[in-house]
BAKOLTOR-174572 format. One record per residue (C-alpha): x negated, y negated, z negated; residue in three letters; chain; residue number from 0. Coordinates in pm, 1 decimal. Each point is the difference from the previous one (the first is absolute). Layout:
# residues N
x X&y Y&z Z&code ALA&unit A&pos NUM .
...
This chain:
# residues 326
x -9673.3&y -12056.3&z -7377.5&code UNK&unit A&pos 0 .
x 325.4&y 208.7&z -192.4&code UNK&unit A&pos 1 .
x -18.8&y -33.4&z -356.5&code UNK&unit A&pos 2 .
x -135.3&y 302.7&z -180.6&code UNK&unit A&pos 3 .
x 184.2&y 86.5&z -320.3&code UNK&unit A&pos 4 .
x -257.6&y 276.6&z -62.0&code UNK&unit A&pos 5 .
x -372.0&y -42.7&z -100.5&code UNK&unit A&pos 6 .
x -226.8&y 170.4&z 227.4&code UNK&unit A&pos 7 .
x -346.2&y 211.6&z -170.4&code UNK&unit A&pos 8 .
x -311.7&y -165.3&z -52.9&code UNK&unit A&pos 9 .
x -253.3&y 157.4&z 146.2&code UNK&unit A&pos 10 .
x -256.6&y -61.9&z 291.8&code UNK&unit A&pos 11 .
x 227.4&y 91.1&z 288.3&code UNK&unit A&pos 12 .
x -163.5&y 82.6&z 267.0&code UNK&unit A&pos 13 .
x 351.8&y -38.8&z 224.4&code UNK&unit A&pos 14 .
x -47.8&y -374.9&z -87.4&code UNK&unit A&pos 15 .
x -340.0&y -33.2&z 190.3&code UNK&unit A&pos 16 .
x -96.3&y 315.4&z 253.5&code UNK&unit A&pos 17 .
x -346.0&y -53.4&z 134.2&code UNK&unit A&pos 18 .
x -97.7&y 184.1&z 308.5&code UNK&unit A&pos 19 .
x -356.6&y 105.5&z 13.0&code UNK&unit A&pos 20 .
x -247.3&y 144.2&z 296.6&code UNK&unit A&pos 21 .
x -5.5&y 334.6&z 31.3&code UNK&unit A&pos 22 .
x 381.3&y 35.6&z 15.9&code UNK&unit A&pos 23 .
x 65.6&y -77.2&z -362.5&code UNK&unit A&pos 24 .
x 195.1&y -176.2&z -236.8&code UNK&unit A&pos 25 .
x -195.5&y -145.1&z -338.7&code UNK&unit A&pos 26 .
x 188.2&y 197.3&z -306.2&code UNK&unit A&pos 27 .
x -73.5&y -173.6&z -344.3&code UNK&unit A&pos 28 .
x -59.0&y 234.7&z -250.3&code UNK&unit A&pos 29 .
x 127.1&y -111.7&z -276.8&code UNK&unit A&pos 30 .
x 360.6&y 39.8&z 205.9&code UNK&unit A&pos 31 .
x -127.1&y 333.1&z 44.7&code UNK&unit A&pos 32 .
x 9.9&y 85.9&z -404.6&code UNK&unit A&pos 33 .
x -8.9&y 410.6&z 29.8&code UNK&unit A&pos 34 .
x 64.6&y 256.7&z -258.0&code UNK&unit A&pos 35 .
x -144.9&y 287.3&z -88.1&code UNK&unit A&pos 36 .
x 211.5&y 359.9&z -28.7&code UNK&unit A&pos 37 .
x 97.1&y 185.6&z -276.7&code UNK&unit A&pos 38 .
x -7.2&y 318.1&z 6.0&code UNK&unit A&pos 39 .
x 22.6&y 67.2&z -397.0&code UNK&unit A&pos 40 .
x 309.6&y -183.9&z -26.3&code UNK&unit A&pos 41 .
x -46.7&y -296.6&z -243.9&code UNK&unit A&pos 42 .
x 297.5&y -193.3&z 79.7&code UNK&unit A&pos 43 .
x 342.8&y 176.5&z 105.3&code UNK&unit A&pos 44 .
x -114.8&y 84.1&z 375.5&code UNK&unit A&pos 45 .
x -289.5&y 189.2&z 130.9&code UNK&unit A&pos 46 .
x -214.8&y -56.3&z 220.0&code UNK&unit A&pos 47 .
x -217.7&y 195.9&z 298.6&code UNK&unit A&pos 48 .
x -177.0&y -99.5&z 343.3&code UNK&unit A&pos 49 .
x -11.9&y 223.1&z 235.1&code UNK&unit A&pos 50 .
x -197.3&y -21.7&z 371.2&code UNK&unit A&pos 51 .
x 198.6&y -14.5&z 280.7&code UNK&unit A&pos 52 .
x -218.0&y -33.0&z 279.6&code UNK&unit A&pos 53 .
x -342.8&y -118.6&z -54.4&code UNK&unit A&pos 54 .
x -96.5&y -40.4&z 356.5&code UNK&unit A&pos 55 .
x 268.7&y -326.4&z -38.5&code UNK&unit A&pos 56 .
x -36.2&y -85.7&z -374.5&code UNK&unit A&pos 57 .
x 342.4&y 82.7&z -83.5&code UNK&unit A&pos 58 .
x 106.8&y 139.5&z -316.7&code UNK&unit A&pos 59 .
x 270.8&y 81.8&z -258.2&code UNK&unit A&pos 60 .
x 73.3&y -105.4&z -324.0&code UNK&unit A&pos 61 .
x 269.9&y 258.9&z -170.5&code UNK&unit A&pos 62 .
x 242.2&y -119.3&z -239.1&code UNK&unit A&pos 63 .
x 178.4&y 199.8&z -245.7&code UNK&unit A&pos 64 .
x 173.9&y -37.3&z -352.3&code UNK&unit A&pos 65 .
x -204.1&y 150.0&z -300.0&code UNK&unit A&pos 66 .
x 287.3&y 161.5&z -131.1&code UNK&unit A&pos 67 .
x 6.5&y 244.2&z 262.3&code UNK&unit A&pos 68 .
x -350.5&y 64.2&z -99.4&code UNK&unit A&pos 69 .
x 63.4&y 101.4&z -326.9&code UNK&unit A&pos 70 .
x 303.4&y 218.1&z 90.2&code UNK&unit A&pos 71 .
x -91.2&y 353.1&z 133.6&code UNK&unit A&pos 72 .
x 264.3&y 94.7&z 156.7&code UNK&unit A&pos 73 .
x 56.9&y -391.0&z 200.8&code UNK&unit A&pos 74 .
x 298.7&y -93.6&z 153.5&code UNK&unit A&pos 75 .
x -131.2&y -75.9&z 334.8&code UNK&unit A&pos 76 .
x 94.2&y -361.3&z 111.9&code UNK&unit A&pos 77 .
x 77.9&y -177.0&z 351.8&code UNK&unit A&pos 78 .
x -315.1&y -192.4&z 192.8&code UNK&unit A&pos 79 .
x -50.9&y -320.2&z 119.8&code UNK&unit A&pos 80 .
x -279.3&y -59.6&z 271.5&code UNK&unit A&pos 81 .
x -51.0&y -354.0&z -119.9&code UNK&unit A&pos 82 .
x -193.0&y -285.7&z 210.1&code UNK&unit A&pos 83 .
x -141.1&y -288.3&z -172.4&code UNK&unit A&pos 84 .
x 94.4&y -330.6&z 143.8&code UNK&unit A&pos 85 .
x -289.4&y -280.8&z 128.2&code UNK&unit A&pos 86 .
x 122.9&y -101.3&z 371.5&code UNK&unit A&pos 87 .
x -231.3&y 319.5&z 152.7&code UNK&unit A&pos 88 .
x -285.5&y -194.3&z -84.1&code UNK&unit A&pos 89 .
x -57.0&y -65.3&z -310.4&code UNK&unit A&pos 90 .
x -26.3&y 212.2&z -330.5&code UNK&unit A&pos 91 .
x 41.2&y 376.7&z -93.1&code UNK&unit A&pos 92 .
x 126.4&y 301.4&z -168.4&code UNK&unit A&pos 93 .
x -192.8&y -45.4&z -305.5&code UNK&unit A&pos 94 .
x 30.8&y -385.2&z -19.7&code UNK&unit A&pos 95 .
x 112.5&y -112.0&z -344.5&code UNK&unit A&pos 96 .
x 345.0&y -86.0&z 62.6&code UNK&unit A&pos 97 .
x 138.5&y 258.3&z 250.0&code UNK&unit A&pos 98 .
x -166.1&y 308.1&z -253.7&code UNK&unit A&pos 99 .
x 189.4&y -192.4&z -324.6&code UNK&unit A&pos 100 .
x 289.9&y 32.5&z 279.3&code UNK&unit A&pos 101 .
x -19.7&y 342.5&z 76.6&code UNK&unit A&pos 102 .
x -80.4&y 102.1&z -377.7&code UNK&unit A&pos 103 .
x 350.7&y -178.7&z -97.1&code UNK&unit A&pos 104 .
x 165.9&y 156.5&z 311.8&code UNK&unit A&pos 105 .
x -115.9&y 340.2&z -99.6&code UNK&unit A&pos 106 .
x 109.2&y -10.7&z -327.8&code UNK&unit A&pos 107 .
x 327.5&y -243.2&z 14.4&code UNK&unit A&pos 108 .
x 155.0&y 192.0&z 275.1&code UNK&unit A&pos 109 .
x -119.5&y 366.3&z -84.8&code UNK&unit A&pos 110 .
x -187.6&y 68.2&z 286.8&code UNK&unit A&pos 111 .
x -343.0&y 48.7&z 131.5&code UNK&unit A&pos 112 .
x -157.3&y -179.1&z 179.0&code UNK&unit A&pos 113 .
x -268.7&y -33.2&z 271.7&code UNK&unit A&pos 114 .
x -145.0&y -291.2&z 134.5&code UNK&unit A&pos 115 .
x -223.6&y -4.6&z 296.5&code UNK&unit A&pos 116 .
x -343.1&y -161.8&z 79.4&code UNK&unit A&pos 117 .
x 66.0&y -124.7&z 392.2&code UNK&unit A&pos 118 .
x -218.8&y -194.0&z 225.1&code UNK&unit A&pos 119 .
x 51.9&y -374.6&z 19.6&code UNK&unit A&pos 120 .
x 4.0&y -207.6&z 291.1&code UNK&unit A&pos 121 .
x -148.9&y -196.5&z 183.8&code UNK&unit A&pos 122 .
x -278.0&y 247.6&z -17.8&code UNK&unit A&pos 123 .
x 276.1&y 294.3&z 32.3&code UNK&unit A&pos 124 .
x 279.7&y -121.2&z 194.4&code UNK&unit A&pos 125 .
x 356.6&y 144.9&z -2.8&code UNK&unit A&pos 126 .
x 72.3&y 277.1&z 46.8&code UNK&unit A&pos 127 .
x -286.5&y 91.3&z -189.9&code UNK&unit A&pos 128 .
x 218.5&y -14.2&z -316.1&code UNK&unit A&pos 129 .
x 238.1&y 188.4&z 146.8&code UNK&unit A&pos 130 .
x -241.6&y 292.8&z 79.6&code UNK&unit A&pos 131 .
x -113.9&y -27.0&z -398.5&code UNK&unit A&pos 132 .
x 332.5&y 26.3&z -93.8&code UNK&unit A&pos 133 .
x 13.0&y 307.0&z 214.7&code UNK&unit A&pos 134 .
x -298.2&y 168.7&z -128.8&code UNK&unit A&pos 135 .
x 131.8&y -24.1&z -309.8&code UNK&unit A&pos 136 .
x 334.8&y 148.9&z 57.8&code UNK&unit A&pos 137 .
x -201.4&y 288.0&z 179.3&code UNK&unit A&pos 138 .
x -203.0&y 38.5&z -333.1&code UNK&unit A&pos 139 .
x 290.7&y 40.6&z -192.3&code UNK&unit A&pos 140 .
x 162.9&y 234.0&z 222.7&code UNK&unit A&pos 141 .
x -318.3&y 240.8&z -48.5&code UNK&unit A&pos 142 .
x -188.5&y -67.8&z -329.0&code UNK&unit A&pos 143 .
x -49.3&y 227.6&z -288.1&code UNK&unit A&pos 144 .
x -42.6&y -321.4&z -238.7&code UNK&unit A&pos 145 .
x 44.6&y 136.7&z -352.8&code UNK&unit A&pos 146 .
x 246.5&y -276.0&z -55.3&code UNK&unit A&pos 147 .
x 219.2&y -39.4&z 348.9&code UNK&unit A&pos 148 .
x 42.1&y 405.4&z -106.5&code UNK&unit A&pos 149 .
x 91.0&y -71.7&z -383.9&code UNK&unit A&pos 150 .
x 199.7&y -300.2&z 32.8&code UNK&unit A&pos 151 .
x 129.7&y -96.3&z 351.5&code UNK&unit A&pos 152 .
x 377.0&y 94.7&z 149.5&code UNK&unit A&pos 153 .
x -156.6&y -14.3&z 397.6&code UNK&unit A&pos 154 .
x 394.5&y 54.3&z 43.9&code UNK&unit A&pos 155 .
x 26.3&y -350.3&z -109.3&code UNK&unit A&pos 156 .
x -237.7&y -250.4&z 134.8&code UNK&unit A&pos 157 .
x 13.9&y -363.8&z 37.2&code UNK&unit A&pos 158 .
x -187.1&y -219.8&z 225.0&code UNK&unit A&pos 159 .
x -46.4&y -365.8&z -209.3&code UNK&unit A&pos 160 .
x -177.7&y -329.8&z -6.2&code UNK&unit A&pos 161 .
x -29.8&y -338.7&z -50.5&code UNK&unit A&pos 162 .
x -34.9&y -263.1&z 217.6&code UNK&unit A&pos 163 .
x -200.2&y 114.4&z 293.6&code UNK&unit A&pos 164 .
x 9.5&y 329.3&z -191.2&code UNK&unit A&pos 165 .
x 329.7&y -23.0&z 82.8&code UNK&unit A&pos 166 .
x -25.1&y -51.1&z 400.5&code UNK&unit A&pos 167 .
x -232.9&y 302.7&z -49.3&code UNK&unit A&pos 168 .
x 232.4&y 229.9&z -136.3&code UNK&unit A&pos 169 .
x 272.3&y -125.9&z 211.0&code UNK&unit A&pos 170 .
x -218.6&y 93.7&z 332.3&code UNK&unit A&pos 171 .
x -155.2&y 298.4&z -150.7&code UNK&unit A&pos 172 .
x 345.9&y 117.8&z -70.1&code UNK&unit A&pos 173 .
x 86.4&y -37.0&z 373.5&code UNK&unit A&pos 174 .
x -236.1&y 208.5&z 90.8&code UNK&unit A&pos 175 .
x 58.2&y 287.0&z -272.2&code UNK&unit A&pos 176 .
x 365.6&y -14.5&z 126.9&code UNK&unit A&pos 177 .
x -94.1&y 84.4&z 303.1&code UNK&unit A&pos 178 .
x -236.6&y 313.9&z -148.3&code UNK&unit A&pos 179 .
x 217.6&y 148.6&z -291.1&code UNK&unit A&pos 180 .
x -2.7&y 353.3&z 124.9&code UNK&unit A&pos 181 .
x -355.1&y -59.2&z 24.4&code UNK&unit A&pos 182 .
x -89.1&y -121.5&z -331.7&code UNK&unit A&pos 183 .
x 153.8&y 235.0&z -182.1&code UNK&unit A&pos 184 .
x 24.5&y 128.9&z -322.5&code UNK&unit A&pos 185 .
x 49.3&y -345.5&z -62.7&code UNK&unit A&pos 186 .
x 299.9&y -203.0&z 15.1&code UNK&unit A&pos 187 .
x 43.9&y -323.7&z 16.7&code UNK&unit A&pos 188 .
x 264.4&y -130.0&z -193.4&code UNK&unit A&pos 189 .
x 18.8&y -393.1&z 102.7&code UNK&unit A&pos 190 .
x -218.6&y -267.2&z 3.7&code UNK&unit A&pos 191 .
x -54.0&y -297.7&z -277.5&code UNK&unit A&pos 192 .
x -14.5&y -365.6&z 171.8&code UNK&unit A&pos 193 .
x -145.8&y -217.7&z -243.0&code UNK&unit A&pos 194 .
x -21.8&y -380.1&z 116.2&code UNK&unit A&pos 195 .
x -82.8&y 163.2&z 330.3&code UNK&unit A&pos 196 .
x -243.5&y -234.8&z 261.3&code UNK&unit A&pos 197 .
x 150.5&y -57.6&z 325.4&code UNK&unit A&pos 198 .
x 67.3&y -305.8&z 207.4&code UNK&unit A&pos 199 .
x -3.6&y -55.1&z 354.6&code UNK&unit A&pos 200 .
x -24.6&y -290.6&z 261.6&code UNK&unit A&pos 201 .
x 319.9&y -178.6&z -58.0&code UNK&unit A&pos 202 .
x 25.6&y -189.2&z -329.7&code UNK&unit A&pos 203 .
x 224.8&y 156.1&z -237.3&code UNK&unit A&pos 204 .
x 227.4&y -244.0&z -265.1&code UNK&unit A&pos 205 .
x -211.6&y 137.6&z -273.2&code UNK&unit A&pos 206 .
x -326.0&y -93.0&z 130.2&code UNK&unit A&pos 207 .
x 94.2&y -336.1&z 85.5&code UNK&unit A&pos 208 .
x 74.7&y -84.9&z -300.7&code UNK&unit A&pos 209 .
x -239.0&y 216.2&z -206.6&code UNK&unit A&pos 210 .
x -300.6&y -95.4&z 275.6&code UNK&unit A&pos 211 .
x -223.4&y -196.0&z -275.4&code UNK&unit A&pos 212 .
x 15.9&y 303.6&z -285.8&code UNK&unit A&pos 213 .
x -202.8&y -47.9&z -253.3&code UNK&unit A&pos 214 .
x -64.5&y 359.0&z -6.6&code UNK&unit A&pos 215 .
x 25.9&y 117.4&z 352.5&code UNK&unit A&pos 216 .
x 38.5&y -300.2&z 256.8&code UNK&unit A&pos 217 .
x 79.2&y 58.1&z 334.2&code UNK&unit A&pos 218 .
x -296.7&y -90.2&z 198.7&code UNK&unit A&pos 219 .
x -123.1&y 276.3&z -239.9&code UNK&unit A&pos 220 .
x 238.8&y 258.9&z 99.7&code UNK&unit A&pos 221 .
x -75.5&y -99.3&z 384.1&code UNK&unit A&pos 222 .
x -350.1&y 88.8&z -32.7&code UNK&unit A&pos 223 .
x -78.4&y 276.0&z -192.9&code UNK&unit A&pos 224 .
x 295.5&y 142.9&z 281.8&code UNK&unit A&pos 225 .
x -288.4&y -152.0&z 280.6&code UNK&unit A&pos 226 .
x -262.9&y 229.7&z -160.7&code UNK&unit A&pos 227 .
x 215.1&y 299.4&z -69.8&code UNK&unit A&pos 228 .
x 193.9&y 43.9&z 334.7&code UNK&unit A&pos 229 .
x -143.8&y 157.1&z 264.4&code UNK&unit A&pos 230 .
x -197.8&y -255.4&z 232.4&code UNK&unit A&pos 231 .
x 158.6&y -202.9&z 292.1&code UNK&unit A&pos 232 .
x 326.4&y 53.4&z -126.0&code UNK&unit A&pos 233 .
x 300.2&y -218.5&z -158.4&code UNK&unit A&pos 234 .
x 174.7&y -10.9&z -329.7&code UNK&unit A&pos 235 .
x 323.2&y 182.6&z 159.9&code UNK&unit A&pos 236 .
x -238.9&y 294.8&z -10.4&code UNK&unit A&pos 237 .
x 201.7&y 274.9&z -146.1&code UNK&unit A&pos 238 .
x -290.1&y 9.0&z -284.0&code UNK&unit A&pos 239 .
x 80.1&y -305.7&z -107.4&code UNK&unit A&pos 240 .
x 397.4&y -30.2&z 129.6&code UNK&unit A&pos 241 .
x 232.7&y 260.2&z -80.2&code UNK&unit A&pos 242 .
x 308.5&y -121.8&z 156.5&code UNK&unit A&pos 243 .
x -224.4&y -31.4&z 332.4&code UNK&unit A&pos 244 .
x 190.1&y 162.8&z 257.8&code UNK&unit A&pos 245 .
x 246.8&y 149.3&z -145.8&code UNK&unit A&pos 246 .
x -201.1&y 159.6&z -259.6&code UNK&unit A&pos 247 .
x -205.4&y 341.2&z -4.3&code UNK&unit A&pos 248 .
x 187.7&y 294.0&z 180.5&code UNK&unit A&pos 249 .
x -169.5&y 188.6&z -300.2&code UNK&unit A&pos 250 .
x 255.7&y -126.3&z -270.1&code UNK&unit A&pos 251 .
x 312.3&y 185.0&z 166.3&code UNK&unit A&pos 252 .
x -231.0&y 275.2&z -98.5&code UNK&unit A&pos 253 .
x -2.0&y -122.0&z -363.5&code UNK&unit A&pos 254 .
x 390.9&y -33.8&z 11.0&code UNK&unit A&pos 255 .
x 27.2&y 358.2&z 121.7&code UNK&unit A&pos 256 .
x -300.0&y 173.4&z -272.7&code UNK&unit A&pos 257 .
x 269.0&y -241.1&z -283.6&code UNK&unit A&pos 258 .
x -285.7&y -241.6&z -135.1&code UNK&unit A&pos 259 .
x 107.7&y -261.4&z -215.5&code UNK&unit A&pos 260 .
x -214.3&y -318.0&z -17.1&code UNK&unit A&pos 261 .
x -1.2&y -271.4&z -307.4&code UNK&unit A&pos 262 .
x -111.2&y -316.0&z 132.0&code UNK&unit A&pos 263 .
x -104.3&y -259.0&z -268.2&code UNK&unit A&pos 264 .
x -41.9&y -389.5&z 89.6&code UNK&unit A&pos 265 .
x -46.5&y -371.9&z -194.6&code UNK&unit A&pos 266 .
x 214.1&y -319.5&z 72.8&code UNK&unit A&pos 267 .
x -332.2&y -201.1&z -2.5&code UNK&unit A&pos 268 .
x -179.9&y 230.8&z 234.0&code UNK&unit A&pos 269 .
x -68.5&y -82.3&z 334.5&code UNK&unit A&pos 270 .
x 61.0&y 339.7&z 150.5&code UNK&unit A&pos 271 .
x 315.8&y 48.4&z -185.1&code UNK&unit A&pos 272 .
x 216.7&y -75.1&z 363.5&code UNK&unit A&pos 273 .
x -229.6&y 261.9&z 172.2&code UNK&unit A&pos 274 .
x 88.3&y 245.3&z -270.0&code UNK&unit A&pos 275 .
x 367.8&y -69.8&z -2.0&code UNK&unit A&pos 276 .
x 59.7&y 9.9&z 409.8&code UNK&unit A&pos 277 .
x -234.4&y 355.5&z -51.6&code UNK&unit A&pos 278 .
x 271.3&y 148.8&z -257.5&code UNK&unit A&pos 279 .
x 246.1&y -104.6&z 267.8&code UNK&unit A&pos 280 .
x -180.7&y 164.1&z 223.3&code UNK&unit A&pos 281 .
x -19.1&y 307.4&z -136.3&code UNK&unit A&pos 282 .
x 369.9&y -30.8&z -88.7&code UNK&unit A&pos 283 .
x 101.6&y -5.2&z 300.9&code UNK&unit A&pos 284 .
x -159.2&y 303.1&z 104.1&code UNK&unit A&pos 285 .
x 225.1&y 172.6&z -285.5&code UNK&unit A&pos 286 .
x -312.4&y 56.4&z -238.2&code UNK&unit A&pos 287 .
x 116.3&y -39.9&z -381.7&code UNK&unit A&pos 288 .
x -197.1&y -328.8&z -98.7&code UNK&unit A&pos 289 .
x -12.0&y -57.6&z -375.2&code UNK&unit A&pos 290 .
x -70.5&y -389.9&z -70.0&code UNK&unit A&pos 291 .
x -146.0&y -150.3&z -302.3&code UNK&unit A&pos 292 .
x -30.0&y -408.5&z 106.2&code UNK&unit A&pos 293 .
x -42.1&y -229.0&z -293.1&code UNK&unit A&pos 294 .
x -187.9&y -366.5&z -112.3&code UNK&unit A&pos 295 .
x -341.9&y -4.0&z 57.8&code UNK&unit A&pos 296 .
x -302.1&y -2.3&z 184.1&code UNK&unit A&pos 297 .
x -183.0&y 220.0&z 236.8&code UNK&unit A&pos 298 .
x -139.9&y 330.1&z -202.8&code UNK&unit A&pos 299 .
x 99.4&y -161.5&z -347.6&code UNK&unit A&pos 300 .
x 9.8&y 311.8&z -200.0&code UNK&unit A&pos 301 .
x -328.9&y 106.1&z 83.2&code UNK&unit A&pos 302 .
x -212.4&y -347.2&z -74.4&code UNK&unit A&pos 303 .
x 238.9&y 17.2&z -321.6&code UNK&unit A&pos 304 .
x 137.9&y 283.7&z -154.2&code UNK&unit A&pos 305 .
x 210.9&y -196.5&z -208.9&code UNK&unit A&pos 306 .
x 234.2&y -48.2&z 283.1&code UNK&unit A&pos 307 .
x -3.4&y 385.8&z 98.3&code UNK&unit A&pos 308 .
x 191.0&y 189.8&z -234.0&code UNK&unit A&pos 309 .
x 357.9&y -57.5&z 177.7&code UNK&unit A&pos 310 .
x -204.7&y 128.0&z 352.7&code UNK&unit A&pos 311 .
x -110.4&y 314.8&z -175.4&code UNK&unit A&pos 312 .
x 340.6&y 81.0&z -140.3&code UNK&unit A&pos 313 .
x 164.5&y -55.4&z 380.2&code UNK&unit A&pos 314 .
x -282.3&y 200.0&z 152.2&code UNK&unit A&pos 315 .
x 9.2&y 327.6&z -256.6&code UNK&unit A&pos 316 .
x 421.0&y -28.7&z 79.0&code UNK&unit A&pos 317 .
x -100.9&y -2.3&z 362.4&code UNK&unit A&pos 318 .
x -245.6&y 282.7&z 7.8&code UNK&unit A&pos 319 .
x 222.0&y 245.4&z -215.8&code UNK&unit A&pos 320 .
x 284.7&y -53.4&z 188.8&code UNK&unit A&pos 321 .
x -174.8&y -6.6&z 355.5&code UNK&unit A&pos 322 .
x -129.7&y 341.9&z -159.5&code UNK&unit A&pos 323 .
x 334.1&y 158.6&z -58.0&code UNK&unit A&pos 324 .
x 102.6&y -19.5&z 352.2&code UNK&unit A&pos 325 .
């Protein structure tokens, strides 16, 4: 096992001990599953607001924005970022603890607001089931008359972002609304925000070799929650889980030609930091404008600790204001 210079959270991780259950289920410990409540009133410096999505599917919204704005009546209105929290596609949600502390400090630290999405989780919703949430959601936006998208949202300056498998989401979902931006307009997406994103594929990478026993996020871990997530009967070189796979989507010459930039964010100690990298050069060599922010530390740091996160807000508010200018 590699040294790890970095303590990894306490906390009962479910990552550490996945228990499939009859019925084509996974057991999810709730006390891992900590939620929190919205704010609508504004008590700390963010407020907050669900919204339904589609309740035939149980997805929802949770709205983001600083309560400055609020206060101001004549508001500035601010970029967006479609946010999707992290949890391999099985695990946790858009009002868990940790990933609503993370959007709250997103919203306010990098001036933006924010939306994170309620998807289905796998194995009971397998990919592309996300996906199609992430969709919906971008359809929502498109044609809502949300007192707040209206007051305080730029839909000329939208940003697809997540963490972890959050970040495979908004990587894929991104393919796909390159391939739709005539159709999705008003809004325009800007770029897309990478953060610690969760691919892998069938051949080992460096990083997971030697990162394989995480204390956080091992790598018999990262193998199965992909098992339950992917589509069945199929490998790991699936382009849901792979990137690189085959060259790579045809949809991100798309993305080079609409100008999105993407920030991609990764950890020395993270297993998935290899798949990340050989992604960036992926999209590199397609000629799309990758902004990279790779630094010490472990898989999703800055959201288990927000200690560590101030230096990735700072590099993600100069990415989205200057992926906004263009």
């Amino acid at each position: 096992m590699a040294s790890q210079r970095f303590a990894r959270p306490i906390f009962d991780n479910p990552f550490l001990k996945i228990q499939e259950l009859p019925g084509n289920t996974v057991k999810r410990n709730s006390e891992s599953l900590k939620q929190a409540n919205c704010d609508p009133k504004g008590t700390s410096l963010v407020v907050t607001r669900d919204v339904d999505l589609d309740t035939t599917k149980n997805t929802w919204l949770r709205l983001y924005v600083p309560r400055r704005l609020t206060k101001n009546p004549n508001p500035k209105k601010l970029p967006l970022i479609m946010y999707y929290h992290g949890g391999g596609f099985v695990y946790f949600h858009a009002n868990t603890f940790i990933f609503d502390v993370f959007c709250q400090a997103l919203a306010e630290r990098v001036g933006a607001m924010v939306i994170s999405l309620e998807y289905r989780l796998a194995p009971e919703h397998r990919l592309p089931a996300a996906y199609d949430d992430a969709m919906d959601g971008l359809e929502w936006l498109k044609n809502t008359k949300d007192e707040w998208v209206c007051n305080y949202a730029d839909l000329s300056k939208v940003f697809l972002g997540g963490t972890s498998s959050g970040g495979n989401l908004a990587y894929n979902a991104g393919l796909r609304a390159a391939g739709m931006a005539k159709e999705l307009e008003p809004i325009k997406i800007k770029g897309l925000l990478l953060h610690h994103p969760f691919f892998s594929g069938k051949n080992r990478t460096e990083s997971e070799e030697k990162q394989k026993d995480d204390q956080l996020l091992p790598l018999v871990a990262v193998d199965k929650m992909f098992d339950l997530c992917l589509p069945k009967g199929v490998d790991h070189d699936h382009e849901y889980c792979n990137p690189c796979a085959n060259g790579g989507s045809k949809h991100l010459d798309e993305m080079k030609e609409l100008g999105w930039k993407v920030f991609v964010s990764g950890a020395c100690e993270d297993p998935l930091v290899d798949a990340a990298r050989a992604c960036v050069r992926l999209m590199e060599q397609k000629g799309i404008k990758v902004f990279k922010f790779f630094r010490d530390g472990y898989h999703a740091m800055e959201v288990f600790d927000q200690s560590m996160a101030a230096a990735l807000y700072d590099a993600a508010k100069d990415f989205v204001y200057a992926a906004s200018r263009t």
